[in-house]
N, C-alpha and C positions, 0 to 999 in steps of 0.2 A: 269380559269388560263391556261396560255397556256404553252404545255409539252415544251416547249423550255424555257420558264422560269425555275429560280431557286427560291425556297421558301428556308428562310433564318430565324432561331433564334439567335438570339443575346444573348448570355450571356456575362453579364458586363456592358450593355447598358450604365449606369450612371459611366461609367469612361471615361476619356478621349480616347481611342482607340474606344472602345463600341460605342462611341456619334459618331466617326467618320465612323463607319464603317455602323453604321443603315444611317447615312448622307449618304454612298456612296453607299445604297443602293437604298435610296429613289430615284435619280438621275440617275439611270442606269436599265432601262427595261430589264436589264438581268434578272433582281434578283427581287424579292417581302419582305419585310421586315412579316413576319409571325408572331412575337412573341420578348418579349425582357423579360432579369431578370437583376434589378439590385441589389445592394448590401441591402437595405433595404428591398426588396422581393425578391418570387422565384415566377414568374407570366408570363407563356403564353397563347395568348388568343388561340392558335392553340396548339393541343397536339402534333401534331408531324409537318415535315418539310421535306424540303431533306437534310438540313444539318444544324446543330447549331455552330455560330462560337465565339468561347469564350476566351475574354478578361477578366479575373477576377480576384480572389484573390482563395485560397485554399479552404474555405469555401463552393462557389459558384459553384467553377469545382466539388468538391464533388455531390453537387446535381444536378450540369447539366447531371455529370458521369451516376446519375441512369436516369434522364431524357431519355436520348438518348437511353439506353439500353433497358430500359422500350417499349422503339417507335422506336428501330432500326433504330436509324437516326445516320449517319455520323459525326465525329468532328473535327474540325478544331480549336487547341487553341495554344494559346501565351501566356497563365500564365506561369508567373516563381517563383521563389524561389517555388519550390515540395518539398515537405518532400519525404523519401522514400516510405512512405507507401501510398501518394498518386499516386505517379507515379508507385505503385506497382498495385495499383486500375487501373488505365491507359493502364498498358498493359493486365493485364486480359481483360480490356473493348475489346480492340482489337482483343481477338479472337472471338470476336463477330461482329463488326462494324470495318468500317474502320476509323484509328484515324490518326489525322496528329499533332505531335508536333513539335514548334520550335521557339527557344531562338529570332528569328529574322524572321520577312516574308518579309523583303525587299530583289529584287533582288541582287545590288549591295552587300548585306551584305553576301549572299548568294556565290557570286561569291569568295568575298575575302577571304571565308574560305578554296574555293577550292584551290585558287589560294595559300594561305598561309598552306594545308597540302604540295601542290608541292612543294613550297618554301623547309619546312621543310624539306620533303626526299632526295633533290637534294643537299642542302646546306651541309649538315651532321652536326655531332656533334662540330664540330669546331665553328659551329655559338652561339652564344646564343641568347636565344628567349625572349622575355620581350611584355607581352601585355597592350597597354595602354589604358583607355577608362574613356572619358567625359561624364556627364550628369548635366540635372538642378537640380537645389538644392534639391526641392521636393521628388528624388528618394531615395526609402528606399533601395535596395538592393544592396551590394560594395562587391565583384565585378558585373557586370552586367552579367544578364544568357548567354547574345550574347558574352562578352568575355571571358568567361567559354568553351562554346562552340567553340570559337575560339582555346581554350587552350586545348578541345577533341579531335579537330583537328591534330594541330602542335603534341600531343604526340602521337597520332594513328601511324603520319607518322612515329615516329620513336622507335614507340615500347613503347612508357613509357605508364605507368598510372598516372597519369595527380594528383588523389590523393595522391603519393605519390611524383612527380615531383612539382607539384605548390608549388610560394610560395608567400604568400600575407603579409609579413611584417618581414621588416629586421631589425627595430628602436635597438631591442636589441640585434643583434648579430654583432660580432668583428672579423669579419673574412673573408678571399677573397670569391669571388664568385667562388662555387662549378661548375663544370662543369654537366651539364643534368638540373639545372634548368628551369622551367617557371616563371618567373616571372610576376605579375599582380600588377598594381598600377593604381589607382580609382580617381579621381578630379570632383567635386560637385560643380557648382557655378551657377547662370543666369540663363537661359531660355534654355540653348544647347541639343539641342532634342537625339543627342547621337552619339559620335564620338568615333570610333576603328580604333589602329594602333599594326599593329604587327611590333615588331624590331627584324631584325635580323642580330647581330651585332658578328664582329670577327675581329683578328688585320688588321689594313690596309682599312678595307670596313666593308661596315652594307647595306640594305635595308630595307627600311621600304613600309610596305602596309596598305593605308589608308583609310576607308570607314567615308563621314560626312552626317549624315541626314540633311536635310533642313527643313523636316516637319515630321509629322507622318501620314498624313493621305497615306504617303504612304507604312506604314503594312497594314491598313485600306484595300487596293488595292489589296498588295499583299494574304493577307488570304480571298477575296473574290476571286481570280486566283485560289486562293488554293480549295477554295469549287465547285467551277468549276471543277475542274477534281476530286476531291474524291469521290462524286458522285457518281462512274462511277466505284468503286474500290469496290473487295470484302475485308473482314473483315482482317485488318493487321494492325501494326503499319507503318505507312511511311514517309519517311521524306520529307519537302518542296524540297528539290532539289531536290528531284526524281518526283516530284509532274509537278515539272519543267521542268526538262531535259532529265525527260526518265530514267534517271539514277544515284546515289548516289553520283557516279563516273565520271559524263559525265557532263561538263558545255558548 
């Protein structure tokens, strides 16, 4: 194997991300497909790698967690919905290994959260925030981790904690819209790979910022970008846009 290659395990193989990403690996002389686990097993034919990148469900991150740690190999994943105590498992792994998580590995998706914390801080409290986000029928998690994420964001900018700022369902209250809300509202229909808008909406003007997938295989892309530079990282938790741009902060 040549030290310019990257060796790659796949955890999640048999989910739709998984299938795309060992695809984009078999395709791309960067990278070696080393190993795969899917939801039915936990089986690679390689004990270790330079990095495992995982698409899965809570189960599976479990045991990739000790996988990697076991074999000091790097991770790169995109599961969502974490209980706490998984994501608690997560950042202890980190002070061992370098881990990279994130609601979203497309660039674009990437950009519009920077671009919508600037939003936020610049706009001030006069705007209100409402995030909207599309998916295919299929997806079990309402709101999506990427517009969560997006709602980390906007309340970073301005100070809130997003747990006590969000609000995901108004059906039963009779009342004006409070000032400091996030608001998030979720729409399930077709095939639509996954569309985010944030509103930011106040008398006289609003702007809204929109991110729409066209496919998926381009997370597929972006979390192989991502194992490309973790690599290369000692033992931290780090985010894809730093992964990216140098900087948390810097798009």
């Amino acid at each position: 194997m040549s030290k310019n290659t990257t060796s790659i395990l796949v955890s999640g193989a048999t989910g739709t991300i998984g299938r795309l990403v060992a695809e984009a690996i078999r395709h791309d002389e960067r990278f070696v497909l080393a190993g795969e686990a899917g939801r039915d097993c936990f089986f690679y034919p390689a004990a270790a790698a330079d990095v495992i990148i995982d698409f899965s469900h809570a189960d599976l991150l479990d045991k990739t967690l000790e996988h990697a740690l076991a074999h000091e190999i790097p991770l790169v994943t995109g599961t969502t919905a974490l209980d706490d105590g998984l994501l608690q498992r997560i950042y202890q792994a980190a002070e061992k290994i370098p881990v990279c998580v994130a609601a979203n590995f497309s660039l674009g998706v990437n950009v519009l959260a920077h671009l919508a914390e600037q939003a936020a801080q610049a706009l001030g409290p006069e705007f209100d925030i409402e995030i909207v986000e599309s998916h295919h029928r299929r997806k079990l998690d309402a709101p999506s981790g990427t517009a969560l994420w997006l709602g980390e964001a906007v309340a970073r900018a301005r100070s809130q904690d997003l747990r006590q700022a969000a609000v995901y369902d108004r059906h039963r209250r009779h009342e004006p819209r409070p000032a400091g809300e996030i608001g998030f509202s979720t729409l399930r229909g077709g095939d639509v790979v996954g569309d985010h808008t944030v509103h930011f909406l106040a008398d006289g003007e609003r702007l809204e910022l929109t991110h729409r997938a066209g496919n998926r295989r381009l997370y597929a892309l972006g979390a192989l970008r991502a194992a490309l530079e973790i690599r290369h990282r000692g033992p931290g938790l780090v985010e894809f846009a730093e992964l990216l741009f140098g900087s948390s902060d810097q798009v």
